[in-house]
MMTF fields as JSON, N, C-alpha, C and O atoms, coordinates in Angstrom:
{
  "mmtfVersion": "1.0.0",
  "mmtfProducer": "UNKNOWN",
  "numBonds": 467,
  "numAtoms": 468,
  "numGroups": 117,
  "numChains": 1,
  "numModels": 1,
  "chainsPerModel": [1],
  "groupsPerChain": [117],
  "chainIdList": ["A"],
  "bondAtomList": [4, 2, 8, 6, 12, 10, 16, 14, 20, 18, 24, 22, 28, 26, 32, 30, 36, 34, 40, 38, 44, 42, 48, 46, 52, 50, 56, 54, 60, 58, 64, 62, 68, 66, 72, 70, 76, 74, 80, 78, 84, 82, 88, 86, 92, 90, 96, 94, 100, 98, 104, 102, 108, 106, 112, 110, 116, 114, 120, 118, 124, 122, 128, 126, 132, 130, 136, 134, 140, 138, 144, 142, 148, 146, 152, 150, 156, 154, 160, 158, 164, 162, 168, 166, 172, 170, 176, 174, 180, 178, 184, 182, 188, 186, 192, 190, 196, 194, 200, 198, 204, 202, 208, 206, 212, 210, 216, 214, 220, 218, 224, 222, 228, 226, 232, 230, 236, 234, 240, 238, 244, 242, 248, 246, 252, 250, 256, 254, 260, 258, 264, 262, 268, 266, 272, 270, 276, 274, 280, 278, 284, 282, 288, 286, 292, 290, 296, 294, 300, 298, 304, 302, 308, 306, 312, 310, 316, 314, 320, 318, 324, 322, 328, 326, 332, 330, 336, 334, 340, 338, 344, 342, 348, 346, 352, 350, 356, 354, 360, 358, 364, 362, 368, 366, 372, 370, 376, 374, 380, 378, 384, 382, 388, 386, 392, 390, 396, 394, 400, 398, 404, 402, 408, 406, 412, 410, 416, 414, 420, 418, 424, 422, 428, 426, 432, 430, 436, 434, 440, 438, 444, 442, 448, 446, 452, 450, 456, 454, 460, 458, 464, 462],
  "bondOrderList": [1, 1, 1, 1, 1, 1, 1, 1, 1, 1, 1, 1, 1, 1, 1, 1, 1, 1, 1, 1, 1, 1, 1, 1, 1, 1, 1, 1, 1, 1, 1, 1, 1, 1, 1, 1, 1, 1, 1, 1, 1, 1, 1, 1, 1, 1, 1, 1, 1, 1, 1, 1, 1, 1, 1, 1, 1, 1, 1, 1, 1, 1, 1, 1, 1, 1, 1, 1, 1, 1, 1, 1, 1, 1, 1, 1, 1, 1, 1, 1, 1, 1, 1, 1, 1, 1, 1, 1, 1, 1, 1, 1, 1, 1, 1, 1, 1, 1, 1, 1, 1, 1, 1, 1, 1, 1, 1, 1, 1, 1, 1, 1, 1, 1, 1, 1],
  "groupList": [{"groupName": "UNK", "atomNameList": ["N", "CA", "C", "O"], "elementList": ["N", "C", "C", "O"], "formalChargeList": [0, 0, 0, 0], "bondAtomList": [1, 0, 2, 1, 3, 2], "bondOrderList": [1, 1, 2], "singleLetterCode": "X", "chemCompType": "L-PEPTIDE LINKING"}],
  "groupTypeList": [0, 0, 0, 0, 0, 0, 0, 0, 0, 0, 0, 0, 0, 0, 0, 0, 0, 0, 0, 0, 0, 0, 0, 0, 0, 0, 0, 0, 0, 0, 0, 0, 0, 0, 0, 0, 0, 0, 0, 0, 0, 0, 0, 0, 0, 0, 0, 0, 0, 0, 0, 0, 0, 0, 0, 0, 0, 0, 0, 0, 0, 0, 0, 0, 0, 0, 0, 0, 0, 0, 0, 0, 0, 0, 0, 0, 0, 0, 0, 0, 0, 0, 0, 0, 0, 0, 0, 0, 0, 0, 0, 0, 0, 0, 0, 0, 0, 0, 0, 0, 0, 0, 0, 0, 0, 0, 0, 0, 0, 0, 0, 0, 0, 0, 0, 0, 0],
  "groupIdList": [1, 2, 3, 4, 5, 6, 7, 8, 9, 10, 11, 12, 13, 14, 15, 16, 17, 18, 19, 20, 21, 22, 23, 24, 25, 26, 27, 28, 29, 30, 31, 32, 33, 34, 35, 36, 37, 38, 39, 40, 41, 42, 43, 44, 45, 46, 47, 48, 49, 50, 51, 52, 53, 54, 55, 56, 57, 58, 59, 60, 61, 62, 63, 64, 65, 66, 67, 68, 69, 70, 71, 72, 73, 74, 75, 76, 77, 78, 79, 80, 81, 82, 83, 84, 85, 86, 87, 88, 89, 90, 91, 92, 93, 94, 95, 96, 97, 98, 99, 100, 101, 102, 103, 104, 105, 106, 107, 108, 109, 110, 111, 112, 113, 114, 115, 116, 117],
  "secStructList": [7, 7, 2, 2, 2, 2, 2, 6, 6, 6, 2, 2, 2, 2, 2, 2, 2, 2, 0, 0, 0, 0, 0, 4, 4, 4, 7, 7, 2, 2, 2, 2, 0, 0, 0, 0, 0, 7, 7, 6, 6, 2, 2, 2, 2, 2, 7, 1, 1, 2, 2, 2, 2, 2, 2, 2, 2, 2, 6, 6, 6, 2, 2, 2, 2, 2, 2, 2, 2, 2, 6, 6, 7, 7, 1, 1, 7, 2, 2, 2, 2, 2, 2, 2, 2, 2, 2, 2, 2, 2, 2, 2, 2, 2, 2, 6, 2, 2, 2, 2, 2, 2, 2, 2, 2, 2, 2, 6, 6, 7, 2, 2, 2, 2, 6, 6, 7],
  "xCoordList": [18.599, 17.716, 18.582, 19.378, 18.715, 18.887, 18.407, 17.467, 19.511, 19.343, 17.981, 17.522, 17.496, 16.37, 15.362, 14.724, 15.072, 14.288, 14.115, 13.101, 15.889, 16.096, 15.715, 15.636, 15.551, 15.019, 13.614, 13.021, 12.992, 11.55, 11.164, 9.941, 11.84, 10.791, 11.569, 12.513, 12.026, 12.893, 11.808, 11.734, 10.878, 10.336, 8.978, 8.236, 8.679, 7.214, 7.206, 6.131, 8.134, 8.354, 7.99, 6.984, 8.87, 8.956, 7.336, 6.654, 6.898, 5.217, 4.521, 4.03, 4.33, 3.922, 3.521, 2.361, 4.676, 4.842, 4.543, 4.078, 4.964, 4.563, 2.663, 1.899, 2.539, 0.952, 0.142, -1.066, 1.115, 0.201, 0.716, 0.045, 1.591, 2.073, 1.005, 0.317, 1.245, 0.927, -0.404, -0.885, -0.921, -1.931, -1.617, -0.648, -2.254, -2.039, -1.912, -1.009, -3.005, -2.841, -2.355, -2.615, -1.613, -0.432, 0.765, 1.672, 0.726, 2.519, 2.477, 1.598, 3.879, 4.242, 5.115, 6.144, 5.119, 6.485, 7.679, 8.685, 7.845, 9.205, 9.141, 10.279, 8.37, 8.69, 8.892, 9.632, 8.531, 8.453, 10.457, 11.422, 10.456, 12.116, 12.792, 13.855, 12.689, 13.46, 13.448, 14.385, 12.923, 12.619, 12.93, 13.622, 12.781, 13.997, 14.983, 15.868, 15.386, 17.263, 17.217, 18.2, 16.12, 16.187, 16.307, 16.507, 16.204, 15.996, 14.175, 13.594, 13.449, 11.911, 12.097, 11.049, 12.876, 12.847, 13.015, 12.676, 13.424, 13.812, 12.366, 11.853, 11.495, 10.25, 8.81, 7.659, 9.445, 8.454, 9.34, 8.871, 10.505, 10.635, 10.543, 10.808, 10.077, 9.304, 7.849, 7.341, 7.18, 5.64, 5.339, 5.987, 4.155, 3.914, 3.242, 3.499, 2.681, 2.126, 1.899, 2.515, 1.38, 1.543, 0.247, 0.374, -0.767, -1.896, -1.361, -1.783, -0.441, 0.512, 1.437, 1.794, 1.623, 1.917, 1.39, 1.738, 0.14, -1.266, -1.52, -1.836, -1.496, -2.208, -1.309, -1.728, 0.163, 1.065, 1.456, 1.891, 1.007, 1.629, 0.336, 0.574, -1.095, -2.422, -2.092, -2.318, -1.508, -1.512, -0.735, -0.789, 0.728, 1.569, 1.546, 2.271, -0.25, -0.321, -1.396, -1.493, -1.954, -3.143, -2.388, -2.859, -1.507, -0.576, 0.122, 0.196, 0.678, 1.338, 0.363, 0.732, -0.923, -2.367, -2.507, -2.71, -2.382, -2.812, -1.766, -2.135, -0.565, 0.93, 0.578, 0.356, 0.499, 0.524, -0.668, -0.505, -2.047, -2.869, -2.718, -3.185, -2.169, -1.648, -1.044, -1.735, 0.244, 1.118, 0.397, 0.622, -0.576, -1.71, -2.436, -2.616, -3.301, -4.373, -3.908, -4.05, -3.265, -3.106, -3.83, -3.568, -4.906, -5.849, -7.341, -7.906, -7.651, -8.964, -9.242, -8.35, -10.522, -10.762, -10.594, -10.476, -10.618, -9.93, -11.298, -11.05, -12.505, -13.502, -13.683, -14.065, -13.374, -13.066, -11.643, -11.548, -10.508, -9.403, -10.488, -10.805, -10.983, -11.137, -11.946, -11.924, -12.961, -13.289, -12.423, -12.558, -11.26, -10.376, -9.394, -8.862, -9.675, -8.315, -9.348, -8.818, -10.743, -11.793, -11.858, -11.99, -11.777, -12.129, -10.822, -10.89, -9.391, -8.343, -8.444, -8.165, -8.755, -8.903, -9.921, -9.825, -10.776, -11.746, -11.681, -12.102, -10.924, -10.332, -9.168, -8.88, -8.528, -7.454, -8.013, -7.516, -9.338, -9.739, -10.308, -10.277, -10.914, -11.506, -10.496, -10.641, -9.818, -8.434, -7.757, -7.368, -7.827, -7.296, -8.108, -8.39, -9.451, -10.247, -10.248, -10.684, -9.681, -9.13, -8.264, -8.579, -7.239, -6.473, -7.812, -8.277, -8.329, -9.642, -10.491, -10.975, -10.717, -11.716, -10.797, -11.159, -10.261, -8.97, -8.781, -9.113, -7.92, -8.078, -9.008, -8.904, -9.989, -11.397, -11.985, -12.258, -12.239, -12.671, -11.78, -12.261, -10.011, -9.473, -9.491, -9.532, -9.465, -9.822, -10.96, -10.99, -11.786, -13.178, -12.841, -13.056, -12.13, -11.93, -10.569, -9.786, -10.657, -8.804, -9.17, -9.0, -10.115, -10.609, -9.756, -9.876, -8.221, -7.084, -6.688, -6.266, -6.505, -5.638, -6.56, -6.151, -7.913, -8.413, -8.7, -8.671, -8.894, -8.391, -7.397, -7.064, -6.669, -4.635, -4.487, -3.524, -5.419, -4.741, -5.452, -5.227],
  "yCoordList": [-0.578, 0.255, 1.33, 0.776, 2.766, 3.81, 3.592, 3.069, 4.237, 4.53, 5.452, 5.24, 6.49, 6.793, 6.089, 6.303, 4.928, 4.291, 2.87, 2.308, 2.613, 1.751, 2.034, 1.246, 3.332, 4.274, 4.214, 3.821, 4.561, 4.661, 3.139, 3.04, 1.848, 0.468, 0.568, 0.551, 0.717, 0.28, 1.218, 0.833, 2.514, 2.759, 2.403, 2.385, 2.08, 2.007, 0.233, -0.129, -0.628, -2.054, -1.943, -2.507, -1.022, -0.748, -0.557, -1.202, 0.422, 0.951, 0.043, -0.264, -0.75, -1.992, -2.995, -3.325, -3.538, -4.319, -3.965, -4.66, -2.374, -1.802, -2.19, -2.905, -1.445, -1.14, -2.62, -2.766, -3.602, -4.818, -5.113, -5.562, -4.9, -5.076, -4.936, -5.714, -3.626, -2.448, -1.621, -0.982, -1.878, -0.768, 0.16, 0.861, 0.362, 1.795, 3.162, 3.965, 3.449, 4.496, 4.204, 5.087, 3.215, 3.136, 2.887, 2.355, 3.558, 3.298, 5.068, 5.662, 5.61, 6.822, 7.058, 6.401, 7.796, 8.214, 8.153, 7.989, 8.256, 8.536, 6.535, 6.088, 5.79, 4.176, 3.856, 2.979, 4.253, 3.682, 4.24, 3.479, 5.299, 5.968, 5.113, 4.778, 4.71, 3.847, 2.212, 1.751, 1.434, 0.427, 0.827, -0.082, 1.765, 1.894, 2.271, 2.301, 2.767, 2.863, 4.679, 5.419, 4.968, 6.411, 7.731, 7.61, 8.744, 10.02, 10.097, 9.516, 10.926, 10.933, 12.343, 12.957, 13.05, 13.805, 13.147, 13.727, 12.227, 11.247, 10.717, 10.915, 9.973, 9.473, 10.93, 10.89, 11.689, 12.632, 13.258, 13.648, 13.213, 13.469, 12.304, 12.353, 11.443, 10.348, 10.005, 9.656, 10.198, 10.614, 11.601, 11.677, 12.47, 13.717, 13.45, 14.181, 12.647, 12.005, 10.269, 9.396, 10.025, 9.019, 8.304, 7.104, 8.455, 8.361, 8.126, 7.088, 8.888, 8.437, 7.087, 6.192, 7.311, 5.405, 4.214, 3.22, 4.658, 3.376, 3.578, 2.523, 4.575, 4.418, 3.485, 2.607, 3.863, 3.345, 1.564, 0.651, 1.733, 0.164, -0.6, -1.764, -0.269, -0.827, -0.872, -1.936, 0.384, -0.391, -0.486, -0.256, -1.098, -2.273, -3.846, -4.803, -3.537, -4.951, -5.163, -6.179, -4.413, -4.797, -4.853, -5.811, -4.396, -4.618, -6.056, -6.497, -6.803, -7.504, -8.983, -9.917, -8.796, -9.378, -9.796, -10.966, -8.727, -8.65, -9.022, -9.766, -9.019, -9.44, -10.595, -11.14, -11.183, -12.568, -13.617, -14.817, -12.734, -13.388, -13.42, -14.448, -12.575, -12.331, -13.311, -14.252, -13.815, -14.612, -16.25, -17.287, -15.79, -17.673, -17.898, -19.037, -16.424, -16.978, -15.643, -14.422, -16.78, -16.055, -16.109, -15.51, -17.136, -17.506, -16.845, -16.912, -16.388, -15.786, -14.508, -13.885, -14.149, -12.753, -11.807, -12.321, -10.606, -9.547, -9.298, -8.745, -9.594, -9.674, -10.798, -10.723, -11.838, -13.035, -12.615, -12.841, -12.038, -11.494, -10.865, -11.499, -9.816, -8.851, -9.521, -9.225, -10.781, -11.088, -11.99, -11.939, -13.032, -13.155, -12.968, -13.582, -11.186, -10.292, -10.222, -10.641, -9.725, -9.18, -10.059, -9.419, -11.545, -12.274, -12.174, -12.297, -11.87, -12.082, -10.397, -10.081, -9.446, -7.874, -7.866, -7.16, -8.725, -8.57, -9.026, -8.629, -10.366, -10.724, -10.01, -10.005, -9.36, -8.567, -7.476, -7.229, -6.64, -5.623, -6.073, -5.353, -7.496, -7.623, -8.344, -8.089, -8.997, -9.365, -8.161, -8.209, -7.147, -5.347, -5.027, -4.103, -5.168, -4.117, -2.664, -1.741, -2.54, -1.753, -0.847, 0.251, -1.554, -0.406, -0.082, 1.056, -0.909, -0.313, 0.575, 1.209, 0.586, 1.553, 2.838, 3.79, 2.94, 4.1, 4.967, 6.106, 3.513, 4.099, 4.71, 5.749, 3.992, 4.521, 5.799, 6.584, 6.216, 7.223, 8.481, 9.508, 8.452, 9.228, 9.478, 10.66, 8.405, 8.494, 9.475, 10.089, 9.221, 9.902, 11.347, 11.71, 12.201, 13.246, 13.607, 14.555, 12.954, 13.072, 12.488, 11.277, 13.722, 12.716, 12.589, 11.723, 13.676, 13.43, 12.437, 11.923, 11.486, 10.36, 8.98, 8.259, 9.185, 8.416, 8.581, 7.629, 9.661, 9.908, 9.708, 9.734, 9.383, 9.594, 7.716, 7.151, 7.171, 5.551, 4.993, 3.841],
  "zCoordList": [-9.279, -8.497, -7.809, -7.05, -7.807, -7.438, -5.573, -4.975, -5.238, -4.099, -3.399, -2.277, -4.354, -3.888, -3.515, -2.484, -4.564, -4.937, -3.668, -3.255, -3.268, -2.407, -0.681, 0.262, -0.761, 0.544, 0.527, 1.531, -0.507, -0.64, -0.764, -0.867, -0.789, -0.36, 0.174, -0.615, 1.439, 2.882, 3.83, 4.997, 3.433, 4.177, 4.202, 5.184, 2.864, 2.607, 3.175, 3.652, 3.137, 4.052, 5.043, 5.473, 5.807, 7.493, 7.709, 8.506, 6.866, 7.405, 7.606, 8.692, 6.114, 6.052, 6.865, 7.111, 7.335, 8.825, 10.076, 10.979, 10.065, 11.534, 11.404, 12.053, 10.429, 10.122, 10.31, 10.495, 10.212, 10.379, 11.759, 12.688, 11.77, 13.464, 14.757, 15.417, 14.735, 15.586, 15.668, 16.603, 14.16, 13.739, 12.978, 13.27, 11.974, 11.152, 12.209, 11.973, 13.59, 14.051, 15.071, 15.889, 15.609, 16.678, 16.328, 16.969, 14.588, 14.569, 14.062, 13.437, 14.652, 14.463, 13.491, 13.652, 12.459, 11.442, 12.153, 11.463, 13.525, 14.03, 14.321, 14.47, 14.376, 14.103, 12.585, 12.138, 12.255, 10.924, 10.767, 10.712, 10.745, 10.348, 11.277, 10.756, 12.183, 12.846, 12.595, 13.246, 12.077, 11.564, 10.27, 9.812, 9.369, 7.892, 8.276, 7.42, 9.759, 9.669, 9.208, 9.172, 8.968, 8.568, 9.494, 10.703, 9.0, 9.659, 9.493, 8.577, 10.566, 10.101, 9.331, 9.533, 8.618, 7.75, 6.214, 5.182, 6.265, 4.957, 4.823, 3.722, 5.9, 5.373, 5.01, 4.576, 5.339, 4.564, 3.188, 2.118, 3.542, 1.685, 0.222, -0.98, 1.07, 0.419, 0.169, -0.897, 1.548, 1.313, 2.394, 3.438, 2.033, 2.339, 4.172, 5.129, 4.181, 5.243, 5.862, 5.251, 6.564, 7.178, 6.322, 6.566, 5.564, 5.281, 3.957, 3.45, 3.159, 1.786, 2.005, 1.239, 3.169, 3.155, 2.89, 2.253, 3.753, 3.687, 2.317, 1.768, 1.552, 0.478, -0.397, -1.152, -0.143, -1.439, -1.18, -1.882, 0.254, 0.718, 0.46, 0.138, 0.507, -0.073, -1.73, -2.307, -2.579, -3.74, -4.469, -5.677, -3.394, -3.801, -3.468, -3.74, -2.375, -2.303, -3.368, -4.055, -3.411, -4.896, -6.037, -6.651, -6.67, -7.426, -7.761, -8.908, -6.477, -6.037, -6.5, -7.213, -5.839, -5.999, -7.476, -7.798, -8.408, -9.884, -10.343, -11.252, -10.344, -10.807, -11.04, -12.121, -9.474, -9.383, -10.025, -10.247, -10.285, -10.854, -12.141, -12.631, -13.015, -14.674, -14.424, -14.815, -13.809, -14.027, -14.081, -14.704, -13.052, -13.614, -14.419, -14.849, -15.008, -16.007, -17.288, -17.35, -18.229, -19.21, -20.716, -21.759, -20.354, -21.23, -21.644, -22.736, -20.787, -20.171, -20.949, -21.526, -20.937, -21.738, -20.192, -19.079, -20.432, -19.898, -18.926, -17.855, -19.146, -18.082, -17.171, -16.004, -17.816, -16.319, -15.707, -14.501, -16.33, -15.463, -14.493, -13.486, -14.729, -13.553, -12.621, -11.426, -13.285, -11.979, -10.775, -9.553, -11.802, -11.138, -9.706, -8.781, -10.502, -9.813, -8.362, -7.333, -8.265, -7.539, -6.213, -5.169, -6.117, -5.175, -4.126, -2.903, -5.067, -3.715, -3.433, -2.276, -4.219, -3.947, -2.617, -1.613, -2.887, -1.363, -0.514, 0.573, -0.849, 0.664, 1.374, 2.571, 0.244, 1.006, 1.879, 2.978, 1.255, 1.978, 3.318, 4.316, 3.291, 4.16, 5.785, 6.98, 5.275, 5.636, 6.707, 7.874, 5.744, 5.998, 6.333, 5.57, 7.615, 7.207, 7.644, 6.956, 8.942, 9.351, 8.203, 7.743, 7.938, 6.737, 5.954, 6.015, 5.342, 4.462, 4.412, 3.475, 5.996, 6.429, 6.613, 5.922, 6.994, 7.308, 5.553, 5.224, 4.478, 3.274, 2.592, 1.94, 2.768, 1.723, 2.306, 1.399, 3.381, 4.173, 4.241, 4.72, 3.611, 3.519, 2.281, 1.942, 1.249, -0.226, -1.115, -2.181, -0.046, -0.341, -1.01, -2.167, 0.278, 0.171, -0.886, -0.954, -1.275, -2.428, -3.414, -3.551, -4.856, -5.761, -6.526, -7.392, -6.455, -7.891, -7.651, -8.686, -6.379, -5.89, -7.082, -7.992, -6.424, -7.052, -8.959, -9.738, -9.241, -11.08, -11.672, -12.857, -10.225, -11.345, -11.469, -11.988, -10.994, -11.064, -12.265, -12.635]
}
């Protein structure tokens, strides 16, 4: 893993945690750079905003979610996967709901975000 790469999950971690910490809107980019050890010029040349965090740290945990469910059911047709994947996806949102509500409501307005996945 490249050092870029080792900067960009050391910050998108830090958010992470703050964000469950603290709150998504009571943690500041200048916490987050300090909890990665960074400059807060380094966490925007990584993501553009504070709102590109939530998004990338929501879907490296949905990611994380689906990893881990491939890795249990490898038998199944590809429509019981998804319903599979769906029950821990909603408890996570609901779990999150706060991040959820925050994500989806910023999502709305960003339809390439949502076409490019």
């Amino acid at each position: 893993m490249n050092k870029k790469t080792q900067t960009y999950n050391k910050i998108l971690t830090s958010a992470w945690l703050l964000f469950l910490q603290q709150g998504y809107e009571q943690t500041s980019t200048r916490e987050i750079a300090t909890a990665a050890n960074v400059a807060t010029g380094t966490v925007f040349s990584h993501f553009e905003n504070k709102v590109d965090l939530l998004k990338a740290g929501m879907q490296q945990q949905i990611d994380a979610i689906i990893h881990q469910s491939s890795l249990t059911d490898k038998q199944h047709a590809p429509r019981l996967k998804l319903s599979h994947y769906a029950l821990p996806l909603f408890e996570f949102y609901c779990d999150n709901s706060k991040f959820s509500k925050i994500l989806i409501s910023d999502m709305i307005w960003q339809a390439a975000f949502l076409s490019s996945k």
